[in-house]
C-alpha positions as CSV (number, residue, x, y, z in Angstrom):
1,X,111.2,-44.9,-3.3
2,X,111.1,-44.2,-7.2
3,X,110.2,-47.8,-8.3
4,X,107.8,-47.8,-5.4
5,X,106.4,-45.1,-6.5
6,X,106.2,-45.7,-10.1
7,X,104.5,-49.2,-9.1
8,X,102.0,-47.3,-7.2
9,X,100.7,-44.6,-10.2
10,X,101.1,-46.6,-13.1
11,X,97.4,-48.6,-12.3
12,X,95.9,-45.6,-10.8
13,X,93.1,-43.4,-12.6
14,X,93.3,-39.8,-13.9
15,X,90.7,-39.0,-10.5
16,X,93.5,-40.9,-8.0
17,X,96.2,-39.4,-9.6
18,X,95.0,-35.4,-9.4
19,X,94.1,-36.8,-5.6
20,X,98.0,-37.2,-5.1
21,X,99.3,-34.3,-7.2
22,X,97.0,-32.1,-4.9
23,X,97.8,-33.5,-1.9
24,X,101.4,-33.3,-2.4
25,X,101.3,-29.8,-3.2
26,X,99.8,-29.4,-0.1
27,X,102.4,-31.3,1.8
28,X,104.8,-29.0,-0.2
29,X,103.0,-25.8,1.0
30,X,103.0,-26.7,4.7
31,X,107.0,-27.8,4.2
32,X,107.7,-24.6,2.7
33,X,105.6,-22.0,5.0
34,X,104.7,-23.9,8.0
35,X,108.3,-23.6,9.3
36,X,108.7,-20.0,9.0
37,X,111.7,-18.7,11.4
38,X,112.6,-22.3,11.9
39,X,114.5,-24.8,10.3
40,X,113.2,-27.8,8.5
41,X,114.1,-30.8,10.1
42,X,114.3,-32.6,6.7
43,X,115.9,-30.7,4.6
44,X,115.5,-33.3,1.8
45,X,111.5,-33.8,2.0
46,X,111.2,-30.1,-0.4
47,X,113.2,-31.7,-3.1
48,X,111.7,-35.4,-2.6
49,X,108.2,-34.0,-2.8
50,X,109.0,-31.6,-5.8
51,X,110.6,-34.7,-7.6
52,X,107.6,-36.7,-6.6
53,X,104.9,-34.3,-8.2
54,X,106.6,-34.8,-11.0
55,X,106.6,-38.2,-11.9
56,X,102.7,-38.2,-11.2
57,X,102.4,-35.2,-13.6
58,X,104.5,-37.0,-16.2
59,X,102.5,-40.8,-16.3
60,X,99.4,-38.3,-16.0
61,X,100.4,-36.6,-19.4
62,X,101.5,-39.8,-20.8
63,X,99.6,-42.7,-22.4
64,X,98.5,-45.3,-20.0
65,X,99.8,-48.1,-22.0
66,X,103.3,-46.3,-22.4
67,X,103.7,-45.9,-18.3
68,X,102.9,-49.9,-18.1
69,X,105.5,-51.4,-20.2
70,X,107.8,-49.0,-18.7
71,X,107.3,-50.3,-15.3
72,X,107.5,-54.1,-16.5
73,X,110.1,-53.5,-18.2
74,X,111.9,-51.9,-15.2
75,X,112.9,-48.0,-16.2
């Protein structure tokens, strides 16, 4: 899923990229409050959508050239 991911951003625009941190967050909301009273059947999708929102903020923040090399070069 990381490397996937990373793939994925690292060509995207700034416009594509706030697109995915907001829907995320959204995803994140509906994870945390839709399932009021009941439990989560995937326990592990907060923490996977947390960790994703963050590796969009962080090649958003960085310089695009910086994010590509990193992905050729495999990190």
């Amino acid at each position: 899923m990381k490397s996937t991911l990373l793939k994925d951003i690292a060509h995207k625009t700034q416009a594509d990229l706030a697109k995915m941190v907001s829907d995320k967050k959204e995803s994140l909301r509906q994870f945390r409050f839709g399932t009021t009273g009941a439990k989560a059947k995937n326990v592990k999708e907060g923490k996977t959508l947390r960790r994703d929102i963050a590796r969009i903020l962080t090649v958003m923040n960085k310089p695009k050239e910086e994010v590509v090399s990193e992905v050729k070069k495999g990190k």
